[in-house]
ZADREN-397369 format. One record per atom (N, C-alpha, C, O): x, y, z; residue in one letter. Coordinates in steps of 0.05 Angstrom, whole numbers, plus 5000, padded with zeros to 4 digits. Atoms other than C-alpha are relative to their C-alpha. Layout:
BEGIN
XYZA...
// end
This chain:
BEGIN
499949725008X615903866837X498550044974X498749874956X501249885024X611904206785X500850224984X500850464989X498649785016X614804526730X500649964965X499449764956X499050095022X617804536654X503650075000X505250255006X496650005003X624904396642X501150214979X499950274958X499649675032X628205016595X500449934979X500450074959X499750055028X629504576547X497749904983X498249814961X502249975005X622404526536X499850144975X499950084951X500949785019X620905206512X502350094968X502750304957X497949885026X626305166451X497849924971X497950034949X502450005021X620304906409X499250264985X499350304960X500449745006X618005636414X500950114989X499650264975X497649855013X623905886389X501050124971X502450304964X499349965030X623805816313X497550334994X498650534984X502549824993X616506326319X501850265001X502050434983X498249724994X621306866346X501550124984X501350344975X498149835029X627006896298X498550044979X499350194962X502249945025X621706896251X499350285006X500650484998X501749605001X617507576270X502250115010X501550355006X496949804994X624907906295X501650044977X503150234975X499549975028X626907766221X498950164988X500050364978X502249765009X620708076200X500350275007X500450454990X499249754995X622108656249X501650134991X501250354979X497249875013X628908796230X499950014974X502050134966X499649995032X627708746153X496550284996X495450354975X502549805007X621109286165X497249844993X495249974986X503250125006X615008786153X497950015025X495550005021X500850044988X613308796219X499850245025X501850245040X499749714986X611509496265X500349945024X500049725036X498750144969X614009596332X497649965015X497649795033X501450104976X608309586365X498049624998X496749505015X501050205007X605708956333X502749765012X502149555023X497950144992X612608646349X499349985032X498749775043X499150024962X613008846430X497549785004X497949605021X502450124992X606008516429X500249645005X498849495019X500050195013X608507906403X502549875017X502449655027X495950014987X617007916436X498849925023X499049685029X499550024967X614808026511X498949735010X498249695033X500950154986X612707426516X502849705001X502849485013X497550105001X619807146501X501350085022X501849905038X498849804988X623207696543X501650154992X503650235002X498049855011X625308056494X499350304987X497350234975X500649715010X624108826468X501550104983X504050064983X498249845014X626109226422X500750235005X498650365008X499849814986X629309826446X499350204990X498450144968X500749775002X627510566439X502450044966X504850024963X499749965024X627910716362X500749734987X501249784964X500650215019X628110006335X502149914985X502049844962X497250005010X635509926328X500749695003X501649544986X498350144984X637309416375X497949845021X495849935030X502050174979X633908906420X501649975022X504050015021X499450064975X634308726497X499849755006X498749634987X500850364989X634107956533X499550095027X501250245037X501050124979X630707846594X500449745015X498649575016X499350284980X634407306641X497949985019X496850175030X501650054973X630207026690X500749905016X499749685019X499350104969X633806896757X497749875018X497650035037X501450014984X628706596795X500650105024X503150105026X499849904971X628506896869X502550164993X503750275011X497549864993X634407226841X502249865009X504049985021X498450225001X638406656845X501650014978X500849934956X497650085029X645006686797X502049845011X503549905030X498050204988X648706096806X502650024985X502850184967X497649985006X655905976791X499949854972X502049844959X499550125032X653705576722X498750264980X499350354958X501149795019X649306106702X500950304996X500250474980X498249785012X654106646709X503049924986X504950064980X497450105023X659106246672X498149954970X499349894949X500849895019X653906326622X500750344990X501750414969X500849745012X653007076622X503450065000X504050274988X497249875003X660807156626X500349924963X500850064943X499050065032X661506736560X498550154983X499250214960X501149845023X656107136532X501450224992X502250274969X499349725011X658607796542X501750014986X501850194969X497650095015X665207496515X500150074968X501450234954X499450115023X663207196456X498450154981X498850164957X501249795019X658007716435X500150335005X498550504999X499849734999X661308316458X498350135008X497550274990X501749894987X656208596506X500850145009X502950135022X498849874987X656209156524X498150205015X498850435018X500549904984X651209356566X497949865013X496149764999X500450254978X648608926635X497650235013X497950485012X500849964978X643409076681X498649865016X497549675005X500650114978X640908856742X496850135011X496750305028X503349995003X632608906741X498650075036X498749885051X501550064985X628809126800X498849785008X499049755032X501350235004X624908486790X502149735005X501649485005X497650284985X632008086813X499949884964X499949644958X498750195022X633007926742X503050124981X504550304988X497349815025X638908126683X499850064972X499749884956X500349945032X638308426617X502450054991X504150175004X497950005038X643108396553X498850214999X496550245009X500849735023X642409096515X501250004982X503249864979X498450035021X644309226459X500449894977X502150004962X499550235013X643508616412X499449994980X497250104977X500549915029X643208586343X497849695002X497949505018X501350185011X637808126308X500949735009X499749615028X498050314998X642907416305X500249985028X499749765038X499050094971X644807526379X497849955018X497949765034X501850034981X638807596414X499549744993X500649565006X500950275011X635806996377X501749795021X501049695042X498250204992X641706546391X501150045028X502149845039X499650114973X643006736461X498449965016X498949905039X501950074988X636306676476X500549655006X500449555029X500050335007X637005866457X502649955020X502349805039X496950064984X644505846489X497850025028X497449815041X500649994979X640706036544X498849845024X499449785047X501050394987X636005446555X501849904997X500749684996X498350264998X642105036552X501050025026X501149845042X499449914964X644705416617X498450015017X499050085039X501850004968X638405336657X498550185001X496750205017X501949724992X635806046640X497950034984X498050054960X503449875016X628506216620X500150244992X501750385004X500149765012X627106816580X496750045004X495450225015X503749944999X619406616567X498750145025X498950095049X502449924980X614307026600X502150245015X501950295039X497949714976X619607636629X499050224986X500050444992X501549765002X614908086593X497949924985X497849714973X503850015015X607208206564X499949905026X501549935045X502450094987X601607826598X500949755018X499449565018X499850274990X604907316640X501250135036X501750355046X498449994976X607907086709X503050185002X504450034988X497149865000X614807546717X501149845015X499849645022X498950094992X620307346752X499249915031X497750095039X500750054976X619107046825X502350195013X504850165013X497149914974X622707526876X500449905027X498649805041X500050094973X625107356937X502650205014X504350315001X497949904982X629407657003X503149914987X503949684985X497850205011X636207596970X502849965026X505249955021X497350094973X640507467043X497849795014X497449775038X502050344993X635506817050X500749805009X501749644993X497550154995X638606387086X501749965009X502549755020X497650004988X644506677106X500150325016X502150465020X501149714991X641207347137X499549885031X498049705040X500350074972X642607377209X497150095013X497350335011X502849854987X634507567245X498449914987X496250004994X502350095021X630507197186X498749855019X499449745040X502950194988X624006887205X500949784992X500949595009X499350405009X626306227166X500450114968X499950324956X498449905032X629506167094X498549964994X497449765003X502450015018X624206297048X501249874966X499849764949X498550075030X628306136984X499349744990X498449724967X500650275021X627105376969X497050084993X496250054970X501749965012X620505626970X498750184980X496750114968X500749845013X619806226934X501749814961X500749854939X499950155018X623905706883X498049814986X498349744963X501350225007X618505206880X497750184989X496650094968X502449735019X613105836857X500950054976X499450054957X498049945026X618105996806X499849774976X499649864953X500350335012X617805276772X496649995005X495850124986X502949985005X609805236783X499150274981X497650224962X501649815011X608106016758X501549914961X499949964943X499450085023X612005766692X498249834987X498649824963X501050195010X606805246679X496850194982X495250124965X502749785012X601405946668X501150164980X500150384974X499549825022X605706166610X497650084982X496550294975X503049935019X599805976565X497649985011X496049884995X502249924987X594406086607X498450164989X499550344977X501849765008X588406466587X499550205025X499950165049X501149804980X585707126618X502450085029X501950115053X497849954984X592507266650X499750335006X498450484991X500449674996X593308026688X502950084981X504649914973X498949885023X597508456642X504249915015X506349845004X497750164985X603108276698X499349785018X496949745024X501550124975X602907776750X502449995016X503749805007X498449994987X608607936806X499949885025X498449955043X500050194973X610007476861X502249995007X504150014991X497549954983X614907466923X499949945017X497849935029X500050124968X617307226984X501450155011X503350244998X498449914982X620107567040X500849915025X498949835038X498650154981X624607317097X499350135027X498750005047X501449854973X622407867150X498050254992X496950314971X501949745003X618708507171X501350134969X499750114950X497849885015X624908877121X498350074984X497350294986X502650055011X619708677069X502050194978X501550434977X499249895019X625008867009X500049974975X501250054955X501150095026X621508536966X496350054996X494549954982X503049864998X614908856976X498249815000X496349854985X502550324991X610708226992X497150095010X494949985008X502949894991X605408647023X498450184978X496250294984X501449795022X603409056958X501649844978X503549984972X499750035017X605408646904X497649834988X495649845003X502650145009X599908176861X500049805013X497849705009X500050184984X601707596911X502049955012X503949874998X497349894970X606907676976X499449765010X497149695011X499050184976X608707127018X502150085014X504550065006X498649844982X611107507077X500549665026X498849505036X498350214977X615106957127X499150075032X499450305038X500849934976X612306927203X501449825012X502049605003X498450144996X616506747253X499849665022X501349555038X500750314996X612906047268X500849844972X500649604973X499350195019X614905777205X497850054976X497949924955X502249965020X608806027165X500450124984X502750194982X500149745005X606706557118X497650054999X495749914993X502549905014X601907027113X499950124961X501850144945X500549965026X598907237046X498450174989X496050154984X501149775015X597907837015X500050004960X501549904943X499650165038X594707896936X498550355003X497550505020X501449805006X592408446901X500750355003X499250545000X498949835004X597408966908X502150154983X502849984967X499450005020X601509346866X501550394998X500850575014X498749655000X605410106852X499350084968X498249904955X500349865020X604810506789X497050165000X496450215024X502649995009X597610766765X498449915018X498249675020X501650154974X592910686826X501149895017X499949685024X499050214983X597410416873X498949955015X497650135024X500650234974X595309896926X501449895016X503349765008X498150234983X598009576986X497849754992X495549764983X502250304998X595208826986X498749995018X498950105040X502750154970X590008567028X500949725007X501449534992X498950184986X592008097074X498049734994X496249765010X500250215007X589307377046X499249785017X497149665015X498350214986X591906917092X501850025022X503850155025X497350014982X595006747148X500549735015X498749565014X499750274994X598206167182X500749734977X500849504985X499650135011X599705847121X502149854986X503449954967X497450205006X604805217114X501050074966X499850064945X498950045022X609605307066X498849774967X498449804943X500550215022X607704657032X496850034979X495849894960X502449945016X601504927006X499650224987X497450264978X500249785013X602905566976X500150004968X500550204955X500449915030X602005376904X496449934993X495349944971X503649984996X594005256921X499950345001X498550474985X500049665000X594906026937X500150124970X498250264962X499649905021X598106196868X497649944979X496650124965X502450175020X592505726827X497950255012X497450454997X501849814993X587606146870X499650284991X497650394983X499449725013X590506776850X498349984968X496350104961X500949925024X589306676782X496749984988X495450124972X502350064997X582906386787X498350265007X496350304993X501749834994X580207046824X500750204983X499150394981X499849775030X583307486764X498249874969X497350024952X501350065016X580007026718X496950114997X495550224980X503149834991X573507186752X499650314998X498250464985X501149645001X573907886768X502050204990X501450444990X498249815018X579708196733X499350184977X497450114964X500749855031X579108666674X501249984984X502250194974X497950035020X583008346626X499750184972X501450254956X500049925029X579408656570X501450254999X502350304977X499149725000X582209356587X502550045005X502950105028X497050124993X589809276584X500950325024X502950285037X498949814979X590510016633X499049885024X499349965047X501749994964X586209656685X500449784999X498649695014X500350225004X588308946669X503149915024X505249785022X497350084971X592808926740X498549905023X496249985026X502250084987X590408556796X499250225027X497250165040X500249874989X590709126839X496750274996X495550435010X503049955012X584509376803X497849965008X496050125007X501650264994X580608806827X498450125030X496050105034X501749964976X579409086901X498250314994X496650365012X501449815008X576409716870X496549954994X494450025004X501850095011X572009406831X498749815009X497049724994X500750224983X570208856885X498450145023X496850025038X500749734978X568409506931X500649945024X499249945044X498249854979X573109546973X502049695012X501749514996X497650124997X579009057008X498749755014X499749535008X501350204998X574308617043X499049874988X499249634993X501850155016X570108416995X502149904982X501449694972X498450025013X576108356956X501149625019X500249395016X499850244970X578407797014X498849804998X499949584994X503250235012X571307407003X500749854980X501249604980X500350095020X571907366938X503549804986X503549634968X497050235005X580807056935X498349795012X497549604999X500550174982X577906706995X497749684986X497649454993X502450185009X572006326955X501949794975X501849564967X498450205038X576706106889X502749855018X504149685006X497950164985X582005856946X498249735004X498949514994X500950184996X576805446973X498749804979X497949584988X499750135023X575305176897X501849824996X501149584993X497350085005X582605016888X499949695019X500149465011X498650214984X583304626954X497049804999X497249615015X501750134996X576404306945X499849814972X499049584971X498850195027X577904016878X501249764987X501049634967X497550285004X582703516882X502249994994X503649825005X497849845008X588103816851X501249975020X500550105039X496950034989X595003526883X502050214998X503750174981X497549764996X599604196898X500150075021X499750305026X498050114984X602603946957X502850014995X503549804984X498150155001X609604016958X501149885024X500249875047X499150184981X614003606989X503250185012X504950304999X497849784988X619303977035X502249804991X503649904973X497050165010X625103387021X499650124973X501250314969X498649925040X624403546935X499550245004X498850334982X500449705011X623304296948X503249995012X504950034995X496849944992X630604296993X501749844986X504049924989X498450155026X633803786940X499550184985X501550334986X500149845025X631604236884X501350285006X501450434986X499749704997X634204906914X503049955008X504750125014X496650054997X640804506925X502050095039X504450155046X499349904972X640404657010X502049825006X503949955016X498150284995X644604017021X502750155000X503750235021X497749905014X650704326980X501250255010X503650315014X499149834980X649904937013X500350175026X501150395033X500049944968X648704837083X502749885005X503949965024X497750154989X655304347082X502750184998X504850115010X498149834992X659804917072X501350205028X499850385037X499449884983X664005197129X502350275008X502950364986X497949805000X669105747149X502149765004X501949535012X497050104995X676905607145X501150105015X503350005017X498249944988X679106037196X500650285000X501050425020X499749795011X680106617148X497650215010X495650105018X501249824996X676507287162X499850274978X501650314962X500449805018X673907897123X498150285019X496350265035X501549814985X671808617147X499850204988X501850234974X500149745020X669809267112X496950084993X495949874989X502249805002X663209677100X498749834977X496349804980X500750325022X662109087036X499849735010X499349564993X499650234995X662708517080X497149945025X496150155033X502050054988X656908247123X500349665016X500749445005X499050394999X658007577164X497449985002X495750155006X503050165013X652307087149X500349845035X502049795052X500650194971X648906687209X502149674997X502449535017X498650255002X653406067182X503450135014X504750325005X497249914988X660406127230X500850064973X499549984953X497650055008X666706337193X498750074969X500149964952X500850015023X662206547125X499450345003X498950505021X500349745014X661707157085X497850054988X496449874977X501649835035X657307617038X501550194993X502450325011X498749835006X660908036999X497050264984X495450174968X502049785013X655708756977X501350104972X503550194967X498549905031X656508926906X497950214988X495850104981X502649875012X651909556877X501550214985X502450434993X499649825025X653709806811X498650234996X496650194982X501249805008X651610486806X497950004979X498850024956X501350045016X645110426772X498849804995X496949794980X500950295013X643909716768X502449974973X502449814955X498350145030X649209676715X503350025001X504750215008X497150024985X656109366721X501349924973X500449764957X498850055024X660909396671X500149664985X499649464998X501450345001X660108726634X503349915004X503849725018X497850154986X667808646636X499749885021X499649645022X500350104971X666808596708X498449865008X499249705025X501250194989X661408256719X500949704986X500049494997X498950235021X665207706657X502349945026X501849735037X497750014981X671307726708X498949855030X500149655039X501450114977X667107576771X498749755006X498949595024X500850355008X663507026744X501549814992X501149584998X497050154999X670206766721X501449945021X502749735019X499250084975X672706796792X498449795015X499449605027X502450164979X666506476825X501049724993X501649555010X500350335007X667405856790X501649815010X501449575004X497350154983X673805646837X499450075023X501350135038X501150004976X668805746897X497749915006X495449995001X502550134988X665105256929X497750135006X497850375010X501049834981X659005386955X499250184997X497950215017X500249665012X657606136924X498350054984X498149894965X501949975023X652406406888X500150334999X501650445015X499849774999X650807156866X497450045013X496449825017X502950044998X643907346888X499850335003X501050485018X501649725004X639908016866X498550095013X497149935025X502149914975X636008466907X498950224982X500050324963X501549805010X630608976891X501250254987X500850344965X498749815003X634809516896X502750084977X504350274973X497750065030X639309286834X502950025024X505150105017X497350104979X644409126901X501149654983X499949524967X499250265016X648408456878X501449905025X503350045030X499250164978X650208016940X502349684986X502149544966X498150245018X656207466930X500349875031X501649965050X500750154967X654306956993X501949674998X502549504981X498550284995X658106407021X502150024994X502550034970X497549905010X664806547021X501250115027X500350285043X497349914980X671706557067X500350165001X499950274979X498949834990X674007057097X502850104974X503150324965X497950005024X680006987042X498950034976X500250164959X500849995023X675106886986X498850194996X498250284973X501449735001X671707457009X501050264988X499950444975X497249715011X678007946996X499750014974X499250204960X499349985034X678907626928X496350174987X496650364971X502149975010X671407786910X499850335004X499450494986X499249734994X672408456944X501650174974X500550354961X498249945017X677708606897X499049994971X499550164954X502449945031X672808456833X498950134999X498850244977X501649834998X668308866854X500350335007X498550495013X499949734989X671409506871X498050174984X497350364998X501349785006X666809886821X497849995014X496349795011X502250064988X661710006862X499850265012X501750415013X500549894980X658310426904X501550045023X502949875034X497849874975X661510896961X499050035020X500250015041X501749834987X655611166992X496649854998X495949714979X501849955006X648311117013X498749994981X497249814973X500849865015X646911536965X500549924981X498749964965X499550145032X649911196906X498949785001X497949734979X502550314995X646110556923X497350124978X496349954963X502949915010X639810956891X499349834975X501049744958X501450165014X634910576851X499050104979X497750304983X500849785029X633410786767X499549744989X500749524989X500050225028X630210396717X501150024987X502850214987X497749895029X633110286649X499150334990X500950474981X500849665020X630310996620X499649964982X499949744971X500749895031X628211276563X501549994981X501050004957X497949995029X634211246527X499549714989X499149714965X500550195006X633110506524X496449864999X496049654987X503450094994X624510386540X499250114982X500250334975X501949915026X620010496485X497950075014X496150094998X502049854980X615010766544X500850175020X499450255039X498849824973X619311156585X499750284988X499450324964X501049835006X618011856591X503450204998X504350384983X496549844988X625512106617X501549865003X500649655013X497250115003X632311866615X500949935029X503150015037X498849984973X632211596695X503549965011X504950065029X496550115003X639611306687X500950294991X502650375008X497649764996X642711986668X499350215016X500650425019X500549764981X638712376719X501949865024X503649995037X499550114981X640711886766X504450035002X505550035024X497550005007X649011936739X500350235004X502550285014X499549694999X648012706741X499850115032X500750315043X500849964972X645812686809X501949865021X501649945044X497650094993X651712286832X501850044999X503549975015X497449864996X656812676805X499950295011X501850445016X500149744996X653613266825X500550065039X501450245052X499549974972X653313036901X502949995006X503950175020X498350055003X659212776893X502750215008X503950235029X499349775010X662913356869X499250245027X501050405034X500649844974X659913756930X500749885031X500149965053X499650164971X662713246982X498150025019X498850095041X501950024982X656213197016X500449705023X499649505011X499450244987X657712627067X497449795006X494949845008X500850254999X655911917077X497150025023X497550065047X502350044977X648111867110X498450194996X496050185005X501549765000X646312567090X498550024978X497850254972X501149985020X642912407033X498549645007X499349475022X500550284988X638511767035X500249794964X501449864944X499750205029X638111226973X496550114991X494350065002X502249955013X632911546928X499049804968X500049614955X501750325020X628511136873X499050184975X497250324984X499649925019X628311436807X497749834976X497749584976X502650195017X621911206749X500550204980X500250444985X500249885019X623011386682X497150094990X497050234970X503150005017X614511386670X498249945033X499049895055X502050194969X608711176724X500249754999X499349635019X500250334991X609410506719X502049955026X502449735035X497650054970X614710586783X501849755000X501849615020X499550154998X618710086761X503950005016X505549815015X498849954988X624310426802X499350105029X500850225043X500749944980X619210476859X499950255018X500050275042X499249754989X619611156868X497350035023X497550205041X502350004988X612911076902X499749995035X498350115051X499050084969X615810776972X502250055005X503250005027X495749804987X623211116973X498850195015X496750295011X499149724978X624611627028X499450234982X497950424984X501349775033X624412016958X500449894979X502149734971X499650185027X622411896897X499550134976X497850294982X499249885019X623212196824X497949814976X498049564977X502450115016X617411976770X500950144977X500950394979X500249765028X618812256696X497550124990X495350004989X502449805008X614412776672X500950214986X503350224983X499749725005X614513416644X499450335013X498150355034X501049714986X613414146664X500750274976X502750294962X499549835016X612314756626X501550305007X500750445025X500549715003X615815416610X499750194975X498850084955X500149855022X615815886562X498249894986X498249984964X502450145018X610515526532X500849744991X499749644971X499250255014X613914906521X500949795023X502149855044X500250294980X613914196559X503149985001X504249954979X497450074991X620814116589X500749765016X499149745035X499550144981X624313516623X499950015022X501750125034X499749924966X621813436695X499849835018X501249655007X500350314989X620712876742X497750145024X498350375030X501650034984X614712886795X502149955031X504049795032X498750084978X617512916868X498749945022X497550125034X501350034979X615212446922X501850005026X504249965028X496950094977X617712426997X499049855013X496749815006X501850134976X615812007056X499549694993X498749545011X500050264991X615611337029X500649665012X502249544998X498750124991X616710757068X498849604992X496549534992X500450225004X616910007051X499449725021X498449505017X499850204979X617709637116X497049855007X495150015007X502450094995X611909137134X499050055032X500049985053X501949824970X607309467191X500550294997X499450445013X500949715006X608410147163X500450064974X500950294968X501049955028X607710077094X499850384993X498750515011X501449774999X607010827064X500650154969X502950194963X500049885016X605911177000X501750325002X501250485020X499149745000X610011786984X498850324988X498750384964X501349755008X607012466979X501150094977X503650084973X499549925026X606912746912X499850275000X497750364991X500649734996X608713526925X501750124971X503050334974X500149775016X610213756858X502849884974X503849674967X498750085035X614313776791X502050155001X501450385001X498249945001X621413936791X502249974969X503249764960X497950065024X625914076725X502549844993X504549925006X499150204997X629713546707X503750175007X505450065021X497249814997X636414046709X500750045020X503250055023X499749824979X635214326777X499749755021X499649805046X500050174978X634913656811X502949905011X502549785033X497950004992X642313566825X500650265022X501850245043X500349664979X641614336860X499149885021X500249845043X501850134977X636914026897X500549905017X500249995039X498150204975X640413476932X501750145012X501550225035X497649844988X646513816937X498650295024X500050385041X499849744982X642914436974X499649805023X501249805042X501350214973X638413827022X502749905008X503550025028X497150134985X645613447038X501650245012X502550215035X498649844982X648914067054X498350105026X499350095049X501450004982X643114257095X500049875028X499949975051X500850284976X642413567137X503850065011X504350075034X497650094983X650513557144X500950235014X502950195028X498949824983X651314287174X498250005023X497750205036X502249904971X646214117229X501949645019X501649575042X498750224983X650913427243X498149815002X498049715024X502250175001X645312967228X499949844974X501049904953X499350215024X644312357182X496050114988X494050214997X503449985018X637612397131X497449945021X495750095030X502650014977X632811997182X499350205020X497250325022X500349754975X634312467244X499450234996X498350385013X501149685006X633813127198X496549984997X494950175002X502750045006X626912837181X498249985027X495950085027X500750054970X625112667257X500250275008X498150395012X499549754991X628313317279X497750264991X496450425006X501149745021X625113807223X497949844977X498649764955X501750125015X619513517193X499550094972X499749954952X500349785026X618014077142X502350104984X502150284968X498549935006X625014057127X500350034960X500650184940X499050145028X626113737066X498550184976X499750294958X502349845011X619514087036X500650324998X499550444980X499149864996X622614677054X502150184980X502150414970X497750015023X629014597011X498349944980X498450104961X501550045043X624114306945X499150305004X499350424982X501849855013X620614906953X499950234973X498250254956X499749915025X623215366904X501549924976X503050064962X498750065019X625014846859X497049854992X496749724971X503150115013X617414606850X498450154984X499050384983X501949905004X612114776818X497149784993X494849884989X
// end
C-alpha cells in the first residue's frame, strides 16, 4: 500500500500554531491566513473570531476508534457545534486558537488527517456509504476507494495542483456520490470493473465528466489518479485560481473528446513508465479491515422501522441517522460514539447527503442505536441538504442553515405530509457545495432587489437529477426572496397533497406544475 502514516504530518504542525498565533494576536490578515490554514483543514470562520477543523473520514469511513475520538473531543473541549460535510467528512466549529491547534495533533494520534481538507489539494476521497452491506451493489467499492485515499495523500505537496481535486467511488447506477461529474469518478460495473469518469464538477461552469475509461480492474486505479494529475499539470489553468478546476480543462481542450485524447495520452505515460501502482487486492482487503467485518453475523435478534434497513449480510442491520442539516447535537453524537464502542463489528459511515448510516448491527443493537439517535429526521423533506452558511463561511453569500431551519418549521407547522415535498439542496454561494445544482430543487444564495436595495434571495433551480444514465442539470428559473421561500413550499406541498400524489408523480402528472406555484414568487 501506498501512503503516509498521520503521524507523519505532525512535523507540520509547529508552522500552524505559529501563523494561528499570528492570526489571533492581528499580525496576520484573514485572507493571508485562509491561504496558508486550508491546507491543514482548518479556517477561520466568518468575522475572525473562531476557527473550524476539518476531519478527514476517508470514504466516509468513521470507525468506532475514531469516534471515540470525536466523543472525547467534544467532551473535553466543550464543542459545540458538529457537522457532517457533503464531502463525507466532520467539522469542529467553534474553536478557539489552543483548541484547534491541539486537536488538530490529538488527532493524528487517532488515525485522523486534517492535511489537505482545504486550498489546493486532494479532498476527502468519497465513496457509496452502504458499500458493502447495500443489498443490489455492483461489488463493494470501499477497500478501494480506501486505497485512493492513502495514495491521493502522497500529492499533498505536489506542484501545479487544481484549486480542488475531488475523487469518488460509487457502488451502483444510484451514483450518490456523483462519480460521473466529479474531477475523477470510479463508477462500479457489474463485472467487477470500473469505468472512469475525470473532469467533472458543479458550481461555476458546471460539467458532467467525460467518460475516461472503461473496463478497468480495480487493481490499477491509482495509474488513473497519477494520470489525472499529470493531465491538469499539462493543461490545467492553475495560474487563474477562478478557472483552476479540472472541469475547465475540457473547454479549453475544445470540447469532451479531445479532452479524452489528451487524459488518455498522460495515462499511457503513467503506465509506460515503470512506475509500480499495482495494488494488491489481499493488502487493500487487510487494510480496509474486510476480514473483521465480513466475520460478523446475526444473533437471531431483529429490528424494523422506517430507520432500519437490512444489509445483504443475514440477521444484520443499518440503523439511518440524518440530523437536520448535517448537524447533530455533539452531546449526541459524544453519546453514540460512546455506545458503539460495546459493538462489534460497527462503524458510522457518511453519505453525501450529510445522512449518517450506523452498519453492522443486531437486530437488538439496532434498537439500542435507534434509541441514540432519535433526533433526527421525520420526513423526506427534512433529510434536505445545506452547507455550513454564511453565518459560519467567509465566502458564503446567505445563511443556507437558517433558510433551510425556517423551511422546516414552516412545512412542518403546515403538516404538509410525508413524500409531498421532495429533499431539496440548499448553497449558501455558487460554489454548490450543497449541490443545489442536481436536487429535484435547488436553492443557490444570491440577492434580489427592491426598493432599490439588494435583499436576501436564493436562485431557484428545478429538475435536477443525479442518477448515472440520466445525469441532469437543474433549470435556473429565477430569484426568489429569501423570506418568501417557506410560502413557497408550504403552498407546492399543499398543492401535490390535495391532488393525493407524492412529489415525483405531481411532476410526471403536471409538468408545469411546480413552475406554476414559483411563479409569483420569482423574479
Amino acid at each position: 500500500m501506498i501512503g503516509i502514516a498521520p503521524q507523519e504530518w505532525k512535523t507540520d504542525l509547529p508552522e500552524f500554531c505559529e501563523k494561528t498565533r499570528d492570526f489571533y494576536a492581528g499580525k496576520m490578515d484573514k485572507g493571508s491566513y485562509k491561504g496558508f490554514s486550508g491546507r491543514y483543514g482548518s479556517y477561520a470562520q466568518k468575522g475572525g473570531a473562531a476557527s473550524m477543523l476539518r476531519l478527514r473520514m476517508t470514504a466516509g469511513c468513521v470507525s468506532k476508534e475514531k469516534l471515540a475520538f470525536i466523543a472525547k473531543a467534544i467532551r473535553a473541549y466543550q464543542v459545540n457545534m458538529v457537522h457532517f460535510t457533503t464531502c463525507e467528512s466532520v467539522q469542529f466549529h467553534n474553536l478557539d486558537e489552543k483548541s484547534v491547534c491541539e486537536l488538530m495533533e490529538q488527532a493524528l494520534d487517532a488515525g485522523i488527517v486534517t492535511m489537505g481538507g482545504g486550498g489546493d489539494f486532494p479532498r476527502n476521497v468519497m465513496c457509496s456509504p452502504l458499500s458493502g452491506v447495500e443489498e443490489g451493489e455492483y461489488f463493494d467499492v470501499m477497500p478501494w476507494a480506501k486505497a485512493a485515499g492513502e495514495y491521493l495523500m502522497t500529492f499533498i505537496n505536489a506542484e501545479k495542483m487544481p484549486r480542488k481535486l475531488k475523487v469518488c467511488f460509487s457502488n451502483s447506477p444510484a451514483n450518490v456520490t456523483h462519480a460521473t461529474y466529479r474531477d475523477l469518478g470510479f463508477a462500479a460495473c457489474p463485472d467487477g470493473t470500473f469505468e472512469v469518469y475525470s473532469a467533472g464538477g458543479l458550481g461555476n461552469n458546471p460539467q458532467f465528466g467525460v467518460k475516461v475509461a472503461e473496463g478497468v480492474a480495480p487493481e490499477k486505479i491509482l495509474y488513473y489518479i497519477k494520470a489525472m494529475w499529470l493531465t491538469f499539470r499539462a493543461y490545467g489553468n492553475y495560474e487563474n485560481r477562478g478557472k483552476a478546476r479540472t472541469r475547465y480543462m475540457q473547454e479549453a481542450l475544445g470540447g469532451a473528446e479531445n479532452y479524452r485524447k489528451a487524459y488518455q495520452e498522460k495515462l499511457q505515460e503513467v503506465l509506460a513508465s515503470g512506475e509500480q501502482l499495482d495494488l494488491s487486492r489481499e493488502e487493500v482487503m487487510a487494510a480496509a479491515g474486510m476480514k473483521e467485518k465480513q466475520g460478523k453475523t446475526g444473533d437471531g435478534s431483529s429490528a424494523s422501522g422506517e430507520r432500519v434497513l437490512e444489509q445483504k449480510q443475514p440477521g444484520l442491520y443499518t440503523v439511518i441517522w440524518h440530523p437536520i442539516g448535517g448537524q447533530p447535537r455533539p452531546e449526541t453524537l459524544a453519546s453514540l460514539g460512546e455506545l458503539m464502542q460495546s459493538i462489534d463489528g460497527t462503524e458510522l459511515r457518511l453519505a453525501p447527503d450529510e445522512t449518517a448510516y450506523i452498519i453492522n448491527l443486531t437486530g437488538a443493537e439496532a434498537e439500542k442505536i435507534l434509541e441514540a439517535t432519535k433526533e433526527t429526521a421525520q420526513t423526506k423533506f427534512e433529510t434536505s441538504v445545506s452547507c455550513i452558511g454564511a453565518s459560519i463561511c467567509q465566502v458564503g453569500a446567505r445563511d443556507s442553515q437558517a433558510l433551510l431551519q425556517a423551511c422546516v418549521k414552516a412545512v412542518g407547522e403546515a403538516q404538509i405530509p410525508d413524500g409531498a415535498l421532495p429533499q431539496i439542496h440548499i448553497s449558501g454561494c455558487p460554489s454548490s457545495c450543497g449541490t443545489h445544482q442536481t436536487g429535484p430543487m435547488g436553492f443557490r444564495g444570491g440577492v434580489r432587489m427592491a426598493d432599490g436595495k439588494a435583499q436576501p434571495a436564493f436562485v431557484f433551480y428545478l429538475g435536477g437529477n443525479e442518477v448515472q444514465g440520466k445525469e441532469t442539470m437543474g433549470r435556473e428559473l429565477g430569484t426568489m426572496f429569501e423570506s418568501e421561500i417557506p410560502s413557497f413550499l408550504v403552498k407546492l406541498g399543499k398543492e401535490i397533497a390535495a391532488r393525493g400524489l407524492d412529489f415525483e408523480s405531481y411532476r410526471t402528472q403536471y409538468p408545469d406544475g411546480i413552475e406554476k406555484a414559483a411563479a409569483e414568487y420569482l423574479a
